[in-house]
C-alpha positions in Angstrom: -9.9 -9.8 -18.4 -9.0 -9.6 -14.8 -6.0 -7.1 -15.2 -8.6 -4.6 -17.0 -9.5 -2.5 -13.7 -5.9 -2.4 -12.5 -4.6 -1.3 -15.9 -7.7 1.1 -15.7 -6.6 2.9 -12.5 -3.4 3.1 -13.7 -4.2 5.0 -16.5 -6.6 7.4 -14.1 -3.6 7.4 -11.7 -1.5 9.0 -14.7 -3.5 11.7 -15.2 -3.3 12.5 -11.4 0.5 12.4 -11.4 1.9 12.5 -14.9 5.0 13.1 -13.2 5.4 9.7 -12.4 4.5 8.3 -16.0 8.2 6.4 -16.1 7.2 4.2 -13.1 3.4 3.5 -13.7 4.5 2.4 -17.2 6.9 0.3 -16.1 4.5 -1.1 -13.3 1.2 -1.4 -16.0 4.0 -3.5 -18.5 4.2 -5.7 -15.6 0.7 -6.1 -15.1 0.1 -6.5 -19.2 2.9 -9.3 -19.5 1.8 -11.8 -17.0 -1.6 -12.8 -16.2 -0.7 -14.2 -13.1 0.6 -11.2 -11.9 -1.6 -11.1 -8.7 -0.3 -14.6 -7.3 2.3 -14.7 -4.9 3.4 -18.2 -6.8 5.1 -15.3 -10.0 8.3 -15.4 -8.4 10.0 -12.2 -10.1 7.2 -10.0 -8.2 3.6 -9.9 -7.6 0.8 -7.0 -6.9 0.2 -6.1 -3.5 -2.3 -3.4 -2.0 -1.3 -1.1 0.8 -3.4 0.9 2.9 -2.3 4.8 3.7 -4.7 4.8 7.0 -5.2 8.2 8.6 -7.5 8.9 11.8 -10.5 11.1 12.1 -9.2 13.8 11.7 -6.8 13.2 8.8 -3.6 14.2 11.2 -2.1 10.9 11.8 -1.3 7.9 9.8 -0.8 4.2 11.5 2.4 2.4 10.6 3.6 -1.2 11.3 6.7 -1.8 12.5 6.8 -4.9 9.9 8.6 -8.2 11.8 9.8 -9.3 8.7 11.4 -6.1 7.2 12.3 -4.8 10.2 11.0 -1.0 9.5 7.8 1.3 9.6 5.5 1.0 7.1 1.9 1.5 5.9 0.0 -1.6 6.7 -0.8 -3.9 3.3 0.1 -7.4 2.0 -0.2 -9.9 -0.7 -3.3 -10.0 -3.3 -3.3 -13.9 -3.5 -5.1 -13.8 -6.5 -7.8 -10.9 -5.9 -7.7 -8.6 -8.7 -9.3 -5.9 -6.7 -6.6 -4.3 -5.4 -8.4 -1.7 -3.3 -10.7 -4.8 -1.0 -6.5 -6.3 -0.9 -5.5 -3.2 0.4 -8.5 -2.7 3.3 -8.5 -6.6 3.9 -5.2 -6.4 5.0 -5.0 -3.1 7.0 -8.4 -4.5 8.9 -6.1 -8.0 9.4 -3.1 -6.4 10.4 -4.9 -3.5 12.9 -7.8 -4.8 14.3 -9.7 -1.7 12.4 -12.8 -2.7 11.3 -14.7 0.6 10.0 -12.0 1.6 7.0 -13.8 4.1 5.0 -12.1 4.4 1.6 -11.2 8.1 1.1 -11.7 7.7 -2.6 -11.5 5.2 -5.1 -8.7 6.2 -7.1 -5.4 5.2 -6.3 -3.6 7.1 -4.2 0.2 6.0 -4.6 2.1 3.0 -6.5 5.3 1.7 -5.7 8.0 -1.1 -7.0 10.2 -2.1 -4.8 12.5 -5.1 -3.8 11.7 -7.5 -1.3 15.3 -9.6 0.1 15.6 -13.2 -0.1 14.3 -14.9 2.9 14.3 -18.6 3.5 13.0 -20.4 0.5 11.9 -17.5 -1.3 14.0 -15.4 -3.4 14.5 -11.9 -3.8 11.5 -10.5 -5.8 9.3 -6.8 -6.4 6.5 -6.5 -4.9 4.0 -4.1 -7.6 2.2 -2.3 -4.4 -0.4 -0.3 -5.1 -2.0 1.8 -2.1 -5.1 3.2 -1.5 -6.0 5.9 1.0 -8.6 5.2 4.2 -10.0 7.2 6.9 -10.5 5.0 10.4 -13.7 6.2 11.8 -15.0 5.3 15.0 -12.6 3.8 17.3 -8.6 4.3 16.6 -7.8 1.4 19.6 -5.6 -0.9 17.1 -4.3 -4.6 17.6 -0.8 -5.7 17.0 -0.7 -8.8 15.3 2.1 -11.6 14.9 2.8 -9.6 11.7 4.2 -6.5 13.3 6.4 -6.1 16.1 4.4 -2.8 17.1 1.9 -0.2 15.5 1.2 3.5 16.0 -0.5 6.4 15.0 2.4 8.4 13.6 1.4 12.6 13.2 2.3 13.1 9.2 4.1 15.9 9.4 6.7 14.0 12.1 7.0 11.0 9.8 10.6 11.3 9.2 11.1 10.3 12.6 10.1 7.1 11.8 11.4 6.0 8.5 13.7 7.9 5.7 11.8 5.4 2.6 11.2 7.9 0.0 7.3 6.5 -1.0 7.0 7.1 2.2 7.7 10.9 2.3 5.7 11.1 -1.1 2.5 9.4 0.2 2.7 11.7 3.2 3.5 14.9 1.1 0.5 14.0 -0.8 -1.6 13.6 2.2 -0.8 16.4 3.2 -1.2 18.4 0.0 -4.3 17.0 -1.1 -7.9 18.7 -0.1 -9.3 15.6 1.5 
């Protein structure tokens, strides 16, 4: 079964952050009641992978100021039918940054959200299931802005409130800046 890893993570996610049992129960329900839960056609919602990118030295974190949403996010889009959420995740920061050398800080998840996506054009309002993994950019930092952003930067953590006031934003950064990696 495709949904098997996911569901798996999940569960090792929970262990990690039993405090958010209420949403990564409601997120693996999702996930266990419609196989096609990682194609963009499932119009109530569908998985996406995110990508938490730090530099080097773990003090920054790039954000896109997304065109379409209008705000500063962590870089991420759409599985399109890839089950494996994590190569989603760093196939869509590389696409969106011009980053090629992501190095996955570890292979558990490192935050989950659900949240609502408004109605645009043809599409209707739906939840995007985004799960988000954490990368270290090693090598060169020099990013591209690409048509899907109308800007990017490398954003010090501990200043991100400057930026945005989304609260998955404040928790993956408090766990980034908590954690001993």
């Amino acid at each position: 079964m495709h949904r098997t890893p996911l569901l798996q993570a999940l569960a090792q996610y929970q262990t990690l952050y039993p405090d958010e049992t209420p949403l990564i129960e409601r997120f693996a329900s999702f996930v266990r009641s419609h196989a096609d839960c990682f194609e963009r056609s499932l119009l109530i919602g569908h998985i996406t992978g995110s990508a938490w990118v730090v530099n080097e030295p773990g003090t920054h974190v790039l954000l896109t100021h997304h065109r379409k949403l209008n705000m500063w996010i962590q870089l991420g889009g759409h599985a399109d039918g890839e089950a494996d959420v994590r190569r989603v995740a760093q196939r869509e920061a590389e696409e969106e940054s011009g980053l090629l050398q992501l190095v996955p800080v570890t292979d558990d998840i490192f935050d989950m959200d659900i949240h609502a996506i408004p109605e645009r054009g043809d599409e209707p309002e739906h939840f995007h299931y985004d799960v988000r993994y954490a990368f270290r950019a090693v090598g060169s930092d020099r990013f591209t802005v690409t048509e899907e952003s109308h800007d990017l930067a490398w954003i010090p953590v501990e200043d991100l409130s400057a930026y945005t006031d989304e609260a998955s934003m404040h928790r993956m950064a408090q766990k980034w800046l908590h954690s001993a990696v």
